[in-house]
N, C-alpha and C positions, 0 to 999 in steps of 0.2 A: 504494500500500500504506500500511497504518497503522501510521506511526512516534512514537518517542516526541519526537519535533521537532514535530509536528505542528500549528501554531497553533490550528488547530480544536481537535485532544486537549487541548491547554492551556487554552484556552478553556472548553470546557466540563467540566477536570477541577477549574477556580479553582470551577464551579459546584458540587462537591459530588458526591454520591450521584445527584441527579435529573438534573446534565449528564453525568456520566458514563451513564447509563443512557439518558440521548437519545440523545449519541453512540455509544452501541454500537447502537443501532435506526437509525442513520440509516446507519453503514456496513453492518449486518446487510440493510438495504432498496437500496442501493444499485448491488449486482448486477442485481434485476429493473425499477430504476425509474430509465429513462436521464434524467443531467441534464438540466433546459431541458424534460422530456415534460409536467409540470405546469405547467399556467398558472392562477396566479390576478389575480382582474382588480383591478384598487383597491378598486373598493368591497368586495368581499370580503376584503381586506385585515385594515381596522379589527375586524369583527365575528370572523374566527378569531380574530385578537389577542385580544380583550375571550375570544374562549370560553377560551382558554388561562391567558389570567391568574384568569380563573374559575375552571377546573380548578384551577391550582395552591393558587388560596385557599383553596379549599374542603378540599385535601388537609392543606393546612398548619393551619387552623383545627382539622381533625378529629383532627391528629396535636397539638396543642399545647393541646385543653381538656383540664377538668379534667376527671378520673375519681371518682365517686363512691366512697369507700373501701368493699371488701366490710366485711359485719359483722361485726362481732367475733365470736372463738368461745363457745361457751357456758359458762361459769363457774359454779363452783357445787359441788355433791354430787357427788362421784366414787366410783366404785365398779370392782371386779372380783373377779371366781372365778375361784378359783386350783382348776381341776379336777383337774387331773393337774398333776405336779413340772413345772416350767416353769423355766429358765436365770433369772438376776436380772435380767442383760441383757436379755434379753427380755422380762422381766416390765416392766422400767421402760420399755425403748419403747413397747408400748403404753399402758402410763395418760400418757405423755408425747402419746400420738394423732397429732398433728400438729407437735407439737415437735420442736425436734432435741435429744436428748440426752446431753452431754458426762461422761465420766466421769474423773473427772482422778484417780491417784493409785492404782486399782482394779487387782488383779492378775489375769493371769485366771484364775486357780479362783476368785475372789471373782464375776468376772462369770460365770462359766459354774455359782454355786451354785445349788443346785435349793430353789428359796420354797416351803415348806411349802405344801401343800395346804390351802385354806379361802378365806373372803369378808372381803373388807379392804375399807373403806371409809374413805373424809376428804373436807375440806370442799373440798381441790382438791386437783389434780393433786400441788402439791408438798408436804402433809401426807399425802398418801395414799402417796407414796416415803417418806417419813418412816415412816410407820408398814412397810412394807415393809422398810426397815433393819433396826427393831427384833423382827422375827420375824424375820430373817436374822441375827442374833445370832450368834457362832459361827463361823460359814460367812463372813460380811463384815464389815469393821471399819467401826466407827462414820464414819459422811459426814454431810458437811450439803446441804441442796438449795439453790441459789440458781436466782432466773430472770435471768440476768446482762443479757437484752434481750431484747424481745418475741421469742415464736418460739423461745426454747432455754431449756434448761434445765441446770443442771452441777452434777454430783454433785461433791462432793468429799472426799477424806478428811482429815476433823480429826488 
């Protein structure tokens, strides 16, 4: 049985993720494949070796180059229509798109106010929330937009 004394289990748990994963395939195989049933001869020795250390290269290569970065999002002219009364909060997750965006300081009837109906445009993301504060006048108190690190965006209130 397999204990945690095991010098085999020690052995191949000093290897990592890939011995642990050997050794559980080799006691997982070990039921239908009596010890001593497989013979291999010398000269096929070197050449499994060589496929193996192959294999492992190839994996290890494939797992440690480099990844080309995707491309940046697109920058630029933003826009949206405000068709029907829309939440703030809502309103700013989307022109955020794929951002994540943080509202620090916001209460919620400020989040849950409803952005006048109409087309708001800016030259991005975070002047287009700017402009969206200031027709929310009233309803939410003055915030500033920071993009604190790629990916987010946080509202805050001045």
């Amino acid at each position: 049985m397999l204990t945690i004394d095991s010098p085999t289990l020690r052995a191949l748990a000093s290897l990592g993720v890939p011995g642990i994963a050997v050794g559980l395939f080799y006691y997982a195989l070990t039921p239908w494949v009596e010890p001593g049933s497989i013979k291999v001869s010398p000269e096929w020795g070197g050449p499994i070796v060589l496929l193996i250390v192959l294999f492992a290269g190839a994996i290890t290569f494939r797992a440690l180059s480099p990844r080309p970065e995707p491309p940046p999002l697109a920058h630029g002219p933003v826009s949206i229509s405000v068709a029907q009364p829309m939440r703030f909060q809502t309103v700013a997750e989307i022109v955020a798109g794929a951002d994540v965006v943080q509202f620090l300081g916001f209460s919620q009837a400020e989040l849950d106010f409803l952005v006048p109906q109409r087309q708001y445009k800016g030259e991005d993301a975070a002047k287009l929330l700017a402009r969206i504060g200031e027709a929310c006048r009233g309803g939410v108190r003055l915030y500033s937009v920071d993009a604190s690190t790629p990916g987010s965006i946080v509202l805050t209130i001045r």
